[in-house]
C-alpha positions in Angstrom: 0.0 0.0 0.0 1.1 3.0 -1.2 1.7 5.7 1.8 3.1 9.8 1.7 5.3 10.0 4.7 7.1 13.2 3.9 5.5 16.6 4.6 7.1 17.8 0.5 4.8 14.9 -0.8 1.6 16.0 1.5 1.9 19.5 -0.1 2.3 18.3 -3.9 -1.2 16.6 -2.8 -2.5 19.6 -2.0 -1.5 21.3 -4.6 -3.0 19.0 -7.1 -6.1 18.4 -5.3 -6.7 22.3 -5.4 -6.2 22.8 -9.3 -8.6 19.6 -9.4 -11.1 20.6 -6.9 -11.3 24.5 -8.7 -11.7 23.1 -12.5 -14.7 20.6 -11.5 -17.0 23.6 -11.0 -16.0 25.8 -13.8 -17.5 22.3 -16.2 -20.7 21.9 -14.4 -21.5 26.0 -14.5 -21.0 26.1 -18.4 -23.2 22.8 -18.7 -26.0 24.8 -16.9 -25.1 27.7 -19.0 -25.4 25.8 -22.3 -28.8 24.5 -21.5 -28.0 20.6 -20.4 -30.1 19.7 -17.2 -28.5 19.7 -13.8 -30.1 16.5 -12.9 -28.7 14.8 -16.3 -25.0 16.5 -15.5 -24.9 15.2 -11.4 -26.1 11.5 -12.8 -22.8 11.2 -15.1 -21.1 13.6 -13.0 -21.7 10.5 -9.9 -20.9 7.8 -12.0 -17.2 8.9 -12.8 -16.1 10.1 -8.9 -17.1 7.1 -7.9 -14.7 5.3 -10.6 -11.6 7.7 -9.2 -12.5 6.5 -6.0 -12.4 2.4 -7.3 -9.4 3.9 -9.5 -7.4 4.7 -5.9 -8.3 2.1 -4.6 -7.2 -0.6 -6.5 -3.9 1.1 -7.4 -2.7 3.2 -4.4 -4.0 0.9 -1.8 -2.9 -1.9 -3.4 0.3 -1.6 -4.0 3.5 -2.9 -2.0 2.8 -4.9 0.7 0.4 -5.4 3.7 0.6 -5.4 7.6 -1.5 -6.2 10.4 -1.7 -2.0 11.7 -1.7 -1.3 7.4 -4.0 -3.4 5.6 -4.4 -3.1 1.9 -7.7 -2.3 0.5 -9.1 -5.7 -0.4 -7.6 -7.0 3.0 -9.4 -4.4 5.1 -12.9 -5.1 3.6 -13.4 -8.0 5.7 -12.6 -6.5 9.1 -14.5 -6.1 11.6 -14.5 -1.9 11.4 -18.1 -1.0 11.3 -18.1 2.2 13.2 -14.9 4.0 11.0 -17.3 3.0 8.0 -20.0 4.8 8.9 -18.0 7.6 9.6 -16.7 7.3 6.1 -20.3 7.0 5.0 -21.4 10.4 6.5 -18.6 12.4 5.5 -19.9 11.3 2.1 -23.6 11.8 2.6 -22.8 15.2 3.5 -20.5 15.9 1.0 -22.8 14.9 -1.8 -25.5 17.4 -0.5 -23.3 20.1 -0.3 -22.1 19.1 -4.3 -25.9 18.8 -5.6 -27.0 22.2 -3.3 -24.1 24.0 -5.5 -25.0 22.8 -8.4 -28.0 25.2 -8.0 -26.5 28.1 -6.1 -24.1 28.9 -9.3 -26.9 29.3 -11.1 -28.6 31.7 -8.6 -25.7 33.5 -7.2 -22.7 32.7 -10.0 -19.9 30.5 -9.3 -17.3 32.8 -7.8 -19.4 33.9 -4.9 -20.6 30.3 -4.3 -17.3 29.2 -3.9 -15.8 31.8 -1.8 -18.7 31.8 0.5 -19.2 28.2 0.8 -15.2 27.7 1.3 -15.2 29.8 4.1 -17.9 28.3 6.2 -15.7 24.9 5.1 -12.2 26.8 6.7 -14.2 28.5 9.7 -15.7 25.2 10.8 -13.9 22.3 9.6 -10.7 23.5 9.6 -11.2 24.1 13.3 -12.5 20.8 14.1 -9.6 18.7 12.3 -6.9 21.2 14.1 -8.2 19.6 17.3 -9.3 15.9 15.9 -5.7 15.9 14.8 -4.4 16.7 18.5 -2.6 20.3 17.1 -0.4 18.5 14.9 -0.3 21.4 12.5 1.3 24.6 13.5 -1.4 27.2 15.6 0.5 30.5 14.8 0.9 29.5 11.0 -2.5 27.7 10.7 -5.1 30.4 12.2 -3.4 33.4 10.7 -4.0 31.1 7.4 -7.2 31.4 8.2 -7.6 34.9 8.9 -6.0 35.4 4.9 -9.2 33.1 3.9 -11.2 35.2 5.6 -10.1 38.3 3.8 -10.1 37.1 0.7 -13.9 35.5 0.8 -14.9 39.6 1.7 -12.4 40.7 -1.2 -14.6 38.0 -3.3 -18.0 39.1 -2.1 -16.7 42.6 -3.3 -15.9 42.1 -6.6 -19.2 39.8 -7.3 -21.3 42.8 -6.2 -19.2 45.3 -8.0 -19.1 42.8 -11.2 -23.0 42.3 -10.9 -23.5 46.2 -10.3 -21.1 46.3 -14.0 -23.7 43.8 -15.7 -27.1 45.9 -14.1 -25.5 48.9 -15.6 -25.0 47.6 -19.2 -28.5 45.5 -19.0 -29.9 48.7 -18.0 -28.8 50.4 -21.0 -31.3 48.0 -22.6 -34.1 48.5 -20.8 -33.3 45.5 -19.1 -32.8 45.6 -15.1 -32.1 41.9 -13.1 -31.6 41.5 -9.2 -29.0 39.7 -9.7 -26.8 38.4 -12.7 -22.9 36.4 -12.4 -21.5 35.1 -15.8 -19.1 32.9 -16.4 -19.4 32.0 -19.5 -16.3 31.2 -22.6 -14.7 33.5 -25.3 -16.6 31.0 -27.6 -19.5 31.8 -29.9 -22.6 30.1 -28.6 -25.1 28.5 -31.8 -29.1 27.4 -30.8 -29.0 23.9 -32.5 -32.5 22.1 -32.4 -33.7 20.5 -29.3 -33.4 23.9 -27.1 -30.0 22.7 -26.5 -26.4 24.9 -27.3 -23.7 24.2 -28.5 -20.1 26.2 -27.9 -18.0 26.5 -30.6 -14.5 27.6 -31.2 -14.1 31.2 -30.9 -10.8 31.8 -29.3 -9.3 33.2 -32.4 -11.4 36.4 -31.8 -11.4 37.1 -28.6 -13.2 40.4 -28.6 -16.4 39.4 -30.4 -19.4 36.6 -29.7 -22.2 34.6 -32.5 -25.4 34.0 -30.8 -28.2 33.2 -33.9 -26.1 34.5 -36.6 -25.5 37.8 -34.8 -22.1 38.9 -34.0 -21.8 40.5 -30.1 -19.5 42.1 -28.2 -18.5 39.9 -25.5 -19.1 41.2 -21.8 -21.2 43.4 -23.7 -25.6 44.1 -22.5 -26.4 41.7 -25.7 -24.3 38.9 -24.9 -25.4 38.6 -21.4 -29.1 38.9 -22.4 -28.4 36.3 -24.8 -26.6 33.6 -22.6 -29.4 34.2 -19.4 -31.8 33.2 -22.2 -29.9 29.8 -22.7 -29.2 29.0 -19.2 -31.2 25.7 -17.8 -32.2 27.2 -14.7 -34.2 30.8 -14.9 -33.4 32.9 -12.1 -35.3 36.0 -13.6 -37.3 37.6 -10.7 -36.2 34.9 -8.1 -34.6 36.7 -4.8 -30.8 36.8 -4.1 -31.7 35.5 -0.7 -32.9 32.5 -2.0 -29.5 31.7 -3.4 -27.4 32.4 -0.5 -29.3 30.2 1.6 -28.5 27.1 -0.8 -24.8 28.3 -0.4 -24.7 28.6 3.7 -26.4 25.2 3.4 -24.1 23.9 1.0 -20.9 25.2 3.0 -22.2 24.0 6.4 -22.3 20.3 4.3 -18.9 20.8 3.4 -17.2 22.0 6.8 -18.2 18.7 8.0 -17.3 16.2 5.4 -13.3 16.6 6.3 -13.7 16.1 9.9 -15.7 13.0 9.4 -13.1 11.5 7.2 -10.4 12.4 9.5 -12.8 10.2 12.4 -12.9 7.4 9.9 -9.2 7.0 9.5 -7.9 7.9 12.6 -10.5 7.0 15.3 -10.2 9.7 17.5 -13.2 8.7 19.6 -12.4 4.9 20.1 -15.3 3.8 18.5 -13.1 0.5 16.9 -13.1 -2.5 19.2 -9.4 -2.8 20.5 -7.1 -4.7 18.1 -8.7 -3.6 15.3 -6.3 -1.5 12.5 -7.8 2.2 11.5 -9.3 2.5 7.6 -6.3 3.3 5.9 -7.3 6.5 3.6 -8.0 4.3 0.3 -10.8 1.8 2.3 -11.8 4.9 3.6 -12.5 7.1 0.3 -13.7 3.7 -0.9 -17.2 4.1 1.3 -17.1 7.5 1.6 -17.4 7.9 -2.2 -20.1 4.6 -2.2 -22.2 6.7 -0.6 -21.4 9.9 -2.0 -23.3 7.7 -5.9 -26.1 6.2 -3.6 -27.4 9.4 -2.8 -26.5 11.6 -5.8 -28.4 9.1 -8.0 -31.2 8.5 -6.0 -32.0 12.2 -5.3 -31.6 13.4 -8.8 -33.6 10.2 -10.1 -36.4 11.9 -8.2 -35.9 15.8 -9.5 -35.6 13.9 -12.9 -39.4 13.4 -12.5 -40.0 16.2 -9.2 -38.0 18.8 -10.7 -36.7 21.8 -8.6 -36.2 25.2 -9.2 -38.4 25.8 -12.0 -36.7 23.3 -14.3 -38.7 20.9 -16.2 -39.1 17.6 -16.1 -37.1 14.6 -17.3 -37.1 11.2 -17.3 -34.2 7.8 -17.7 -34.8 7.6 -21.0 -34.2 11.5 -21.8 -31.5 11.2 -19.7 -29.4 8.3 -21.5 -30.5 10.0 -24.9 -28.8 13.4 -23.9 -25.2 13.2 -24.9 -25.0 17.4 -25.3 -21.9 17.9 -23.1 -21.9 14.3 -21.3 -18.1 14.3 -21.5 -17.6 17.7 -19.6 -19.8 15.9 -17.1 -17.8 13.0 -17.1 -14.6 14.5 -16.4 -15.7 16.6 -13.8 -16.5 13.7 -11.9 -13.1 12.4 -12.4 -11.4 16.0 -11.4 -13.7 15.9 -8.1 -12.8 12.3 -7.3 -8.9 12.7 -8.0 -9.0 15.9 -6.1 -11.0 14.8 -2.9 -8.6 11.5 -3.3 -5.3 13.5 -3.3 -7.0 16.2 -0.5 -6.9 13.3 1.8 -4.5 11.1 1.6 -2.2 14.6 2.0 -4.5 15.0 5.1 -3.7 11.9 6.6 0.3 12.7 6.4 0.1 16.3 7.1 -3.0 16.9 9.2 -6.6 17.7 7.6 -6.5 20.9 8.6 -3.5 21.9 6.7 -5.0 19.6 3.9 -8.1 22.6 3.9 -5.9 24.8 1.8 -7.4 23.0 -1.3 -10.6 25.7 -0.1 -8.7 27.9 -1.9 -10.1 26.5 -5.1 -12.3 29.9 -6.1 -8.6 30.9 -7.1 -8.8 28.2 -9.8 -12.5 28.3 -10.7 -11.8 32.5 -10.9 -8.6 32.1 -13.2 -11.1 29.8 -15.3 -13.4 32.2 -15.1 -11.3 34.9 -16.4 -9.0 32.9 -18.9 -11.9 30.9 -20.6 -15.2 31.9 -19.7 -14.8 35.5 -20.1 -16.2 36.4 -17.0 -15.3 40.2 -15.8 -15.0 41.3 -20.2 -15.5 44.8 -20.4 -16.0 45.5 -16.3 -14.8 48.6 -14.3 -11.6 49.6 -12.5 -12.8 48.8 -9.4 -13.9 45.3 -10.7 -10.5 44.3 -11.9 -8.6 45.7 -8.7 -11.1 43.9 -6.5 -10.5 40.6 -8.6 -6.4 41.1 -8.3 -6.7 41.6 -4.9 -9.1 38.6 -4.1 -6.3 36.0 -6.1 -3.6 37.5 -4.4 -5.0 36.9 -0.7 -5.7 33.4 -2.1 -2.4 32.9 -3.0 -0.9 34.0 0.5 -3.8 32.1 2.1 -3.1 29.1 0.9 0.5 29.3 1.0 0.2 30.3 5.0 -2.1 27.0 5.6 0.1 24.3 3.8 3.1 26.5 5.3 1.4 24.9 8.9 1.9 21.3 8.1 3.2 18.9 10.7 3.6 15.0 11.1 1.0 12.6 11.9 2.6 10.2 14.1 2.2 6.4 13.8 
C-alpha cells in the first residue's frame, strides 16, 4: 500500500487536489449555462467520482505490501471496522449534499461567490474541528493566521461579485433591461441554438473580442451577450430573490465543513469507536465508502428531481436522460477532477493533518482564473472590478500558502 510519509509529498497533494477541486466547477456552471439539465450532468457527474474512488483504490492501496496495523484495501474489507465506515459513510452523505445544493447556487448567485462563501464556512468550521481531531499537529501560529487570509479574501470575493453584478445591471440597464441579480461565467466561444433547445459552444478563441449567438455577431461582456446567454441557461433565475440563493450556499458550505472532519474520524478513530485490536481504515478503504455513498445518494436524489423537478426546471425522465449526450463528456470528467481531487485532498490530510490539507478551499482561485481565462467572466467591467479581482487572487495565493506552510507529522 502506497503511503506519503514526507510533509514535501503532502503539499504536492494539495497542490493538485486544489487545481482539481477548482476546474470541476468551472465544467458543471457552463453545462448549466449551455442548457443541459443539472439532474442529467450530477447523474454522469456520480458515476465517474465514484470510478476515481475504485481507480485509488485498487492502485494506491494496493500496491507494495500489507501489515496487520496497514492493511491493503481488499484485505481491510473483511474486518470487523463498522463504526470507521459509517463515519466514512457520512462524510460522504454530506459531501454529496453540499455538491448537488451548488450545483443550483451557481446558477442563482454565479460560481465565484458560491465558492468563496461556501469555502469559508468549510475553513471557519472544519478547519477548526480537524486542528483539534488531529491533536494540534499542525502549527497554531501559522494555521489560524492562514485562516484569517481566507477570511479576507472571501470579503475581497463578495466585493468584486457585487461590484461585477453592479457592471452587468448597468450595461443590462442600458437596454431597458434591469435583473436582481446576474454572475456570468461564460467562454470567449461563440454560442449557436442547434434544435432540441439545446447549445452548443463553438470555437471562438481566435477572436477574442467578439461573440455569435443566432447568426448575430456581439461584443462579449457586452448588454447583448449577457441577455443572450441568461436566455440559454437551464435554470431561470429572472425575478427569483438573491436570498434564495445564498441560503443554498450557507447550506451547501455548512455540508462541506463537516465532510473533512468526518473522514479524519474514519481514519484515525479519535473517539475509540473501533473495538481494540482492530487496525484504523487506511485513507483508500476509507474514500472507498465514503465515495459509495457519495453515488447512492446523488443518483437517487436526482432520479427523483428527474421526474420532481426543482427550481423551475422541467421535467425529465431515464430515458431523456441516457439519450442526452450534449456535453456528457464535460460531465464526465468533472466527476473524475472531483474524485482525483477529494482523493489527493486526503491522503495529504492523513500525512500532514486535515487541517492543513483545507488549503485546497482555496479552489475559487482556480474556478476564478477559469473564469477569467476561458469563460470570459469580468470582459469589459470597471476599475474597481478588476482591482477587487487582483486583490481577491492575491490573498488566495498567501492564504493558501500560509495553511500548507502549517503542516506537521502525523505520528504512527
Amino acid at each position: 500500500m502506497f503511503l506519503v510519509h514526507d510533509k514535501a509529498g503532502a503539499i504536492a497533494l494539495m497542490i493538485a487536489a486544489l487545481c482539481f477541486l477548482g476546474t470541476w466547477p468551472a465544467l458543471l456552471t457552463l453545462l448549466e449555462r449551455r442548457g443541459r439539465l443539472p439532474q442529467h450532468t450530477y447523474l454522469d457527474y456520480s458515476i465517474t467520482n465514484f470510478l476515481a474512488a475504485v481507480i485509488i483504490a485498487f492502485s494506491f492501496g494496493q500496491i507494495g505490501s500489507s501489515t496487520p496495523d496497514s492493511p491493503d484495501f481488499l484485505t481491510q474489507l473483511g474486518q470487523d471496522n463498522g463504526p470507521s465506515v459509517a463515519f466514512a459513510m457520512a462524510g460522504g452523505l454530506v459531501l454529496s449534499m453540499g455538491n448537488l445544493a451548488t450545483q443550483y447556487a451557481w446558477a442563482y448567485v454565479g460560481l465565484s461567490v458560491t465558492e468563496v462563501v461556501s469555502s469559508s464556512i468549510t475553513v471557519v468550521i472544519g478547519t477548526t474541528m480537524n486542528y483539534f481531531l488531529d491533536y494540534r499537529i499542525n502549527r497554531a501560529e501559522i494555521l489560524f493566521p492562514g485562516v484569517g487570509c481566507f477570511l479576507i479574501a472571501v470579503c475581497l470575493g463578495s466585493a468584486v461579485h457585487a461590484s461585477n453584478s453592479n457592471d452587468n445591471n448597468a450595461k443590462l440597464g442600458s437596454i431597458g433591461h434591469q435583473i436582481e441579480t446576474f454572475d456570468v461565467e461564460n467562454s470567449l466561444q461563440s454560442l449557436t441554438k442547434r434544435p432540441g433547445n439545446s447549445f452548443e459552444i463553438q470555437s471562438g478563441l481566435a477572436d477574442e473580442a467578439t461573440g455569435q449567438a443566432n447568426g448575430a455577431k456581439v461584443k462579449v461582456g457586452s448588454a447583448e451577450f449577457l441577455q443572450k446567454l441568461e436566455e440559454r441557461r437551464a435554470i431561470k433565475i429572472r425575478g427569483s430573490k438573491a436570498i434564495f440563493g445564498l441560503g443554498i450556499v450557507v447550506f451547501s458550505g455548512l455540508c462541506f465543513s463537516l465532510f473533512s472532519p468526518a473522514f479524519n474520524l474514519a481514519t484515525n478513530d479519535q473517539w475509540r469507536a473501533l473495538k481494540p485490536g482492530v487496525p484504523h481504515l487506511v485513507v483508500y478503504t476509507a474514500f472507498f465508502y465514503f465515495s459509495v455513498s457519495c453515488l447512492v445518494l446523488g443518483i437517487l436524489l436526482n432520479a427523483i428531481f428527474l421526474y420532481h423537478p426543482i427550481c423551475g426546471l422541467p421535467k425529465s425522465s431515464f430515458t431523456s436522460y441516457i439519450s442526452d449526450w450534449n456535453g456528457r463528456h464535460w460531465a464526465l470528467l468533472a466527476g473524475f477532477l472531483c474524485g482525483f481531487g477529494n482523493g489527493f485532498q486526503f491522503m495529504g490530510g492523513q500525512a500532514a493533518g486535515y487541517a492543513a490539507a483545507d488549503a485546497v478551499q482555496a479552489l475559487p482561485l482556480v474556478s476564478t482564473i477559469w473564469a477569467v481565462l476561458l469563460f470570459g467572466e469580468y470582459r469589459c467591467s470597471s476599475r474597481k472590478t478588476y482591482s477587487l479581482l487582483l486583490s481577491m487572487l492575491l490573498m488566495f495565493i498567501i492564504a493558501v500558502g500560509v495553511l500548507m506552510g502549517s503542516s506537521g507529522h502525523r505520528k504512527s
